[in-house]
C-alpha positions in Angstrom: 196.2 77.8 -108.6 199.4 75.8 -110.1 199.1 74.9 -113.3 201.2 72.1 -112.7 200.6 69.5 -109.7 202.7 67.1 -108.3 202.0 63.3 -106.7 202.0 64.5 -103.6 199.8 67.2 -104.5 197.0 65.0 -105.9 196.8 62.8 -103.1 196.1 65.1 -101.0 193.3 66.0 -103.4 192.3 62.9 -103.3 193.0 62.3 -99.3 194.6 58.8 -100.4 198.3 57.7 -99.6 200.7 58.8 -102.6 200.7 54.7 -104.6 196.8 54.7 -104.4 197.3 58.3 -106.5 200.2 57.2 -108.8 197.9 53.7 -109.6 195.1 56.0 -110.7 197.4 58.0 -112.7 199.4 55.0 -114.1 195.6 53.4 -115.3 194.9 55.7 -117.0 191.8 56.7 -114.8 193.1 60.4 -113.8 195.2 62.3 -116.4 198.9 62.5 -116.1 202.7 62.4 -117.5 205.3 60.0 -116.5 208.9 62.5 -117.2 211.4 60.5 -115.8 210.9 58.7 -112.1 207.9 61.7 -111.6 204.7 62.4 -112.4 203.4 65.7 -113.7 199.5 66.3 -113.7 198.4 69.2 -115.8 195.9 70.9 -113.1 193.3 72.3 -115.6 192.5 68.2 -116.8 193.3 67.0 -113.7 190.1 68.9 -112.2 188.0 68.6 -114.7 188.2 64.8 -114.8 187.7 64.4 -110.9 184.3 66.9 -111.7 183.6 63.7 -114.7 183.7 60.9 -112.2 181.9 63.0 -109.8 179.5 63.7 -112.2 179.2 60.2 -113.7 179.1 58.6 -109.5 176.2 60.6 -109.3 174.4 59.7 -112.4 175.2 55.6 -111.0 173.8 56.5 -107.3 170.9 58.2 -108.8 170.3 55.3 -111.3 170.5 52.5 -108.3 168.0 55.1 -105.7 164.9 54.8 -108.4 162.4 52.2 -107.6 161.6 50.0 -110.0 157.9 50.4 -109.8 154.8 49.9 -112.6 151.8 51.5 -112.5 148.4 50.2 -113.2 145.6 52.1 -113.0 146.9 54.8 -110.9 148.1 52.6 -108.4 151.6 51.3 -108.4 151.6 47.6 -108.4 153.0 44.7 -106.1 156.2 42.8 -107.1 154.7 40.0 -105.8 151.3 38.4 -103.6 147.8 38.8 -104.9 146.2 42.3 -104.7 144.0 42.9 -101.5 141.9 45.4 -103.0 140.5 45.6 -106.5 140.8 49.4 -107.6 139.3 49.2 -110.9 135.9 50.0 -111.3 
């Protein structure tokens, strides 16, 4: 592996036209040098903060998949409507 990567390079990474990859980079989002009209992208950082947002993407999809459910008695309880059965004894 380089230990050096281009623009070019990350995009194709990143599967995203060469501006959408130089926007990232001049944000701030994905680590990067601006020498000169170029930019240089340390490989090492560059790869470990695309494992990051994986990681932190993840974590948010996870986060938005669990139900927001209480439980009562054993038995989760309806957001809304009366109960049709009464479970406690």
């Amino acid at each position: 592996m380089q230990e050096i990567l281009t623009i070019d390079q990350v995009a194709d990474v990143l599967l995203c036209d060469k501006d959408t990859a130089a926007a990232c980079l001049n944000s701030g989002e994905l680590p990067g040098l601006k020498f000169g009209r170029s930019w240089v992208i340390p490989a090492v950082s560059f790869y470990q903060r695309l494992n990051e947002l994986a990681i932190e993407a993840a974590n948010e999809r996870r986060n938005k998949s669990l139900p927001n459910v209480r439980f009562q008695g054993g038995q989760p309880q309806k957001k809304r409507g009366r109960p049709r059965f009464n479970f406690q004894e």
